[in-house]
C-alpha positions in Angstrom: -3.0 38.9 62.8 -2.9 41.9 59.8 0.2 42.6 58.4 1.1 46.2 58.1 2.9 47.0 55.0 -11.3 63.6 61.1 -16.9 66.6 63.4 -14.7 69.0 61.4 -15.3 72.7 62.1 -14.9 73.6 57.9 -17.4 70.9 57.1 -19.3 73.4 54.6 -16.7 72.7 52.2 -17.3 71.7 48.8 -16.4 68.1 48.0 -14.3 67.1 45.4 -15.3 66.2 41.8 -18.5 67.3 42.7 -19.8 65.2 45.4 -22.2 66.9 47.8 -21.1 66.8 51.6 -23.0 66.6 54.5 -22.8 66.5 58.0 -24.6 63.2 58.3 -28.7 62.6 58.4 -29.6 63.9 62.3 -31.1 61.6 64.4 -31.1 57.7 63.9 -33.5 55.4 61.8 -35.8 53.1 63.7 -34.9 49.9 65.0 -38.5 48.9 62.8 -37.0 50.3 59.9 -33.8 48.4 60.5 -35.7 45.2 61.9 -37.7 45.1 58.3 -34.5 45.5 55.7 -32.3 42.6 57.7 -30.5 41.2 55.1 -32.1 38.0 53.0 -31.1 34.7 53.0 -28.4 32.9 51.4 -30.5 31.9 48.6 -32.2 35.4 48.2 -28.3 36.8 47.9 -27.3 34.7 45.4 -30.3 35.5 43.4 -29.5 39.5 44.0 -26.2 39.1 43.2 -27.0 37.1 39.9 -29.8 39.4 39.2 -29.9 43.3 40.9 -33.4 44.0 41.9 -35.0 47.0 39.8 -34.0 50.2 40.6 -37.7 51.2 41.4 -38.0 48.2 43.7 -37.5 48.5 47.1 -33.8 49.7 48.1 -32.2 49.5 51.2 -32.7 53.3 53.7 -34.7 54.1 50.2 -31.5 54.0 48.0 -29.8 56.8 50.5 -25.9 56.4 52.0 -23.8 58.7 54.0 -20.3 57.9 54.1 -18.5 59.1 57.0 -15.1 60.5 55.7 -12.9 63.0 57.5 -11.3 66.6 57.5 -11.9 68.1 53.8 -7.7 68.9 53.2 -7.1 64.9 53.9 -7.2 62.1 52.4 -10.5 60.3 53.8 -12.5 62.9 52.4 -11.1 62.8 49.0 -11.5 59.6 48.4 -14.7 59.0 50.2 -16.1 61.8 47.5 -14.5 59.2 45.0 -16.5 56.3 45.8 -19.7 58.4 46.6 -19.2 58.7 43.0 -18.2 55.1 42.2 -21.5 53.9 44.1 -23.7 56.7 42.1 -22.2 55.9 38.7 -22.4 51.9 39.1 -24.6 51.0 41.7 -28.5 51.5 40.0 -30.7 53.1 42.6 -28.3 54.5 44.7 -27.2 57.9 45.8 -24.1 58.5 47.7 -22.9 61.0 49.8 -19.3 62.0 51.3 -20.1 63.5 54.8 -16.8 65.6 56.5 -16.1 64.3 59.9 -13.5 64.3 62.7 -12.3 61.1 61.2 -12.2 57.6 62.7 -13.7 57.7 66.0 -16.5 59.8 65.0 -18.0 57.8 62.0 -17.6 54.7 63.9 -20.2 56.6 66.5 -22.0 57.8 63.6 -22.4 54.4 61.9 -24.0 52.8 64.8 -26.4 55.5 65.9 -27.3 55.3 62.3 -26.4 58.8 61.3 -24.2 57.0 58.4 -24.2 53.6 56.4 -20.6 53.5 55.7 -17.4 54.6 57.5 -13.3 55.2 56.5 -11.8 54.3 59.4 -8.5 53.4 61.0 -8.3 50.0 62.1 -6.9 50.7 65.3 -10.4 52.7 66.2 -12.4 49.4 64.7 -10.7 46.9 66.2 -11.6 49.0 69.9 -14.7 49.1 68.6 -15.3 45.3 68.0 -13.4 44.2 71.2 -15.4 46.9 73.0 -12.2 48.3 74.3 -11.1 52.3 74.1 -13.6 54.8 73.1 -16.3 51.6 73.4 -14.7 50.2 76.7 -17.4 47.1 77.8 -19.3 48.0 74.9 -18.4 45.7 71.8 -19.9 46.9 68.3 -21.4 45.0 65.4 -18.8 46.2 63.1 -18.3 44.7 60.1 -15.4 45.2 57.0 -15.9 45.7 53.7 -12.3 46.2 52.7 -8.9 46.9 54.2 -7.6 49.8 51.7 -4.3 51.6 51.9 -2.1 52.5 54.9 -1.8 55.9 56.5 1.3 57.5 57.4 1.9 59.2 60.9 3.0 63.2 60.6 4.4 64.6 63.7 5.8 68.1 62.4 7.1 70.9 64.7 8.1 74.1 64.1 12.2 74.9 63.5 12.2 77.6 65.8 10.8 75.8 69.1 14.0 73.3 69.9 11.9 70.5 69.3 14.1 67.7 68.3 12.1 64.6 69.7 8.6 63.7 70.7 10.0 63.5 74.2 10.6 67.1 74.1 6.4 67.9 73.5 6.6 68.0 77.0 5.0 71.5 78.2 4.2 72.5 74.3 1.2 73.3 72.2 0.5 70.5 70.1 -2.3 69.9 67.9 -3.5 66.0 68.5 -6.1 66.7 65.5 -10.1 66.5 65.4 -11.7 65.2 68.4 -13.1 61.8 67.8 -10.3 61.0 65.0 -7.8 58.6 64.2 -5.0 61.0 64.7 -6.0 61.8 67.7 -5.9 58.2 69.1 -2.4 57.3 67.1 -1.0 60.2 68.4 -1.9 59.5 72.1 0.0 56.4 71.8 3.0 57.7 70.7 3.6 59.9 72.7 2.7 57.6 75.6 5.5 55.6 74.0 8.2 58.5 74.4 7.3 58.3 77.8 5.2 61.2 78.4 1.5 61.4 79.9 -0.6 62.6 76.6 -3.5 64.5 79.1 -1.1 66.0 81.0 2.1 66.5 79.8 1.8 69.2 77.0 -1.0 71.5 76.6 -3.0 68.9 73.8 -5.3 71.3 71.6 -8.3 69.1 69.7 -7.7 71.0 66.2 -9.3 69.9 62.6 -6.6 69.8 59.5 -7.1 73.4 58.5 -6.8 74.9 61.7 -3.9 72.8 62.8 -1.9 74.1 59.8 -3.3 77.5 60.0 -2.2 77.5 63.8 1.4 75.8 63.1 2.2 78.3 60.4 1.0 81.3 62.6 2.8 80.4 65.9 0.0 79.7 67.9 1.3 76.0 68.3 4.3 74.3 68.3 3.7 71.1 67.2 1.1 69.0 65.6 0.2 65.3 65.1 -1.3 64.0 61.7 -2.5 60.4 60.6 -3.3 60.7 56.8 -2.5 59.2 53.6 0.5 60.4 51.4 0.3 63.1 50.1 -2.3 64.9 52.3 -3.2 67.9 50.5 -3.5 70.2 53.9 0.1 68.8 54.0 1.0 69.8 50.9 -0.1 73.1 51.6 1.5 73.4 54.9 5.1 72.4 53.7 4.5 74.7 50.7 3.9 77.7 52.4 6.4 76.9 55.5 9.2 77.8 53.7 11.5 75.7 55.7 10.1 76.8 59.4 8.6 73.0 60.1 10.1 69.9 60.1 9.2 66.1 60.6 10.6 64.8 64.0 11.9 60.8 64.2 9.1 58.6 65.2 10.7 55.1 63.9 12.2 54.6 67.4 8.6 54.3 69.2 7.8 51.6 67.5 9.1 49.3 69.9 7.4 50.7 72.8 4.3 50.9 70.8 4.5 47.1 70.1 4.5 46.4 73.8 1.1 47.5 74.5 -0.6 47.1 70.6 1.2 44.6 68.8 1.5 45.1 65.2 -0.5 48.2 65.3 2.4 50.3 63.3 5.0 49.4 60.5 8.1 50.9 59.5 7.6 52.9 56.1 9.1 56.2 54.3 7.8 58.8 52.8 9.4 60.0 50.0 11.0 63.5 49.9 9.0 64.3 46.2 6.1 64.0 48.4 6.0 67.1 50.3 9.3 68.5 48.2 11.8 67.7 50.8 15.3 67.3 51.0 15.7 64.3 52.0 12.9 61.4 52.8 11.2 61.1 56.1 11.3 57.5 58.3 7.9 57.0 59.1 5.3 54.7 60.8 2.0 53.4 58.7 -1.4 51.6 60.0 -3.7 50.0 58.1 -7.1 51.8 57.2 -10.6 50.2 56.4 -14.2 50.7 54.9 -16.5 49.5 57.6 -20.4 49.3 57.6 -23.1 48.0 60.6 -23.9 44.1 60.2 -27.1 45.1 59.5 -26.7 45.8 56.3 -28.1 43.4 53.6 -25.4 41.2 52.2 -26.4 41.8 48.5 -25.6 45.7 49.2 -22.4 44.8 51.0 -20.8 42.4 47.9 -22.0 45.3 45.5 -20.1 47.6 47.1 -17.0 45.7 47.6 -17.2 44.8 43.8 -18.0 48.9 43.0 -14.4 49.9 45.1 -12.2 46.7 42.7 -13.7 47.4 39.6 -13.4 51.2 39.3 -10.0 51.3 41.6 -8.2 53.0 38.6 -10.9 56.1 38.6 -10.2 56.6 42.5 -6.6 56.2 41.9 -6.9 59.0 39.1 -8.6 61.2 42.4 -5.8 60.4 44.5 -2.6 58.4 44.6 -3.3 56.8 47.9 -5.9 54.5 46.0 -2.3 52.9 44.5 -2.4 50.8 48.3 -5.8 49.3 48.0 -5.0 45.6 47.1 -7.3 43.1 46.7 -4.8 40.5 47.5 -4.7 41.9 50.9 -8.3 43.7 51.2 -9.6 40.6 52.9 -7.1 40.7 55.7 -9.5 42.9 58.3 -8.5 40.6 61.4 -9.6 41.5 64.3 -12.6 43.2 62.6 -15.1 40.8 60.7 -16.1 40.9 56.9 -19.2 40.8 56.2 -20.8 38.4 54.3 -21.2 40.1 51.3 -18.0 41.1 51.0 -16.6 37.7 52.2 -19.0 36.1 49.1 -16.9 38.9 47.1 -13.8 37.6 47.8 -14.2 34.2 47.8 -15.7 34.4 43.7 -12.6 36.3 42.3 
């Protein structure tokens, strides 16, 4: 059991530090294609491990990855740019790309249609999507870890002037639940299942990327908004910035034991710190877990090398974004439900 310590609609953003973004290759590859890269045996991994293959040799999808991030003011798609940039600056033969998504959901249906190689994701959205539950109800996927990485922290923020005091009193409002097909979307539900309310049908639930979300709060045109994210989201940032005291964090600590009934161990209590968004005071908050995730398809050589890319260049993604600070090897390993795959596990096991 793991201990617990976003489409978009802007995607034509610029990534950060550089890295190009894309909306993902259309269409997927061939099942030949796939059938004929399988990954090697043991003893052929070893060997590649020992001894990378030449970068003119033949590399697996040609030497091409997509990495399936999230909306471009949060933190997936920062650092997803950051190890595009890793994998292009360590990983011989390679070329990496940060694509902007709607988050969770949607690169875990991107990754297996094959419209990306490697996906940030909540693990709340893999674990449905290896027990075939959820979005992927009778439907288990071959999903496969490469490493659990930092925690995100749950944002539900309403305006000052609506007399919302609770999450129990969304009931009837305009609330953003974030992109379609993300993580905040899917967190969001559940708590506000927890405070008792129906999330279809009990508030008016608008499907809203980062920008627009904050754009919308800001402007009236909602009341309240849902956000699952690392700390300090920049579109966060932005948003208590320019506020100017007319949002506010609502308690959310005292869902956690209804949300416990139904997912067990899903959430953790955590704070966030009032220098984070320049508050007065900190904010009680809940965290889940968040991890790289790939197809088992992919060869196992590929796989370690990229595990051993994110651990040995942490420091430079940590310099991109402070979130990188909760990526631990120590506890990068601990993916249960969701396999490792066997790269990665070889990874672990020789440091």
């Amino acid at each position: 059991m793991r201990p617990r310590p976003d489409r978009v609609r802007d995607g034509d953003a610029g990534a950060p530090g550089g890295q190009r973004a894309g909306a993902g290759r259309p269409g997927g590859r061939s099942t030949m294609k796939r059938r004929a890269l399988l990954a090697a045996s043991a003893a052929g991994f070893l060997a590649a491990c020992a001894a990378p293959e030449d970068p003119s040799s033949k590399l697996w999808h040609s030497g091409e990855l997509v990495i399936g991030t999230g909306n471009t003011t949060g933190v997936f798609y920062v650092l997803g740019a950051g190890y595009a940039g890793l994998i292009n600056k360590h990983l011989s033969g390679y070329d990496a790309t940060a694509a902007p998504t709607g988050g969770s959901i949607d690169n875990l249906q991107r990754l297996f249609s094959g419209d990306i190689d490697i996906a940030l994701t909540l693990a709340a959205a893999a674990d449905d999507a290896f027990a075939g539950t959820g979005t992927w109800s009778g439907r288990p996927q071959t999903v496969r870890a490469l490493a659990r990485t930092y925690n995100n922290f749950e944002h539900v923020i309403a305006r000052t002037d609506a007399g919302i005091d609770s999450v129990a009193e969304l009931k009837g409002r305009r609330v953003s639940l974030g992109s379609p097909g993300s993580g905040t979307e899917l967190i969001g539900k559940r708590l506000i299942a927890a405070a008792g309310l129906d999330p279809n049908t009990d508030l008016v639930g608008l499907s809203m990327s980062l920008p627009q979300t904050t754009a919308a709060i800001l402007s009236g045109g909602i009341e309240a908004m849902i956000w699952s994210g690392g700390i300090p989201t920049p579109g966060i940032v932005d948003l208590f910035a320019q506020a100017h005291g007319q949002v506010k964090f609502l308690p959310i600590q005292e869902l956690l034991a209804k949300v416990d009934q139904k997912y067990p161990n899903l959430l953790d209590k955590a704070v966030i710190p009032k220098a984070v968004y320049n508050l007065p005071e900190d904010v009680a908050a809940l965290t889940d877990a968040n991890l790289i995730v790939v197809n088992d398809n992919m060869p196992a050589d590929l796989a370690y090398q990229l595990t051993k890319v994110l651990f040995d260049y942490q420091q430079d993604l940590v310099s991109i974004h402070p979130a990188a600070n909760g990526i631990k090897r120590e506890l990068a390993s601990d993916t249960d439900p969701v396999p490792l795959h066997s790269g990665s596990q070889h990874y672990y096991s020789s440091v």
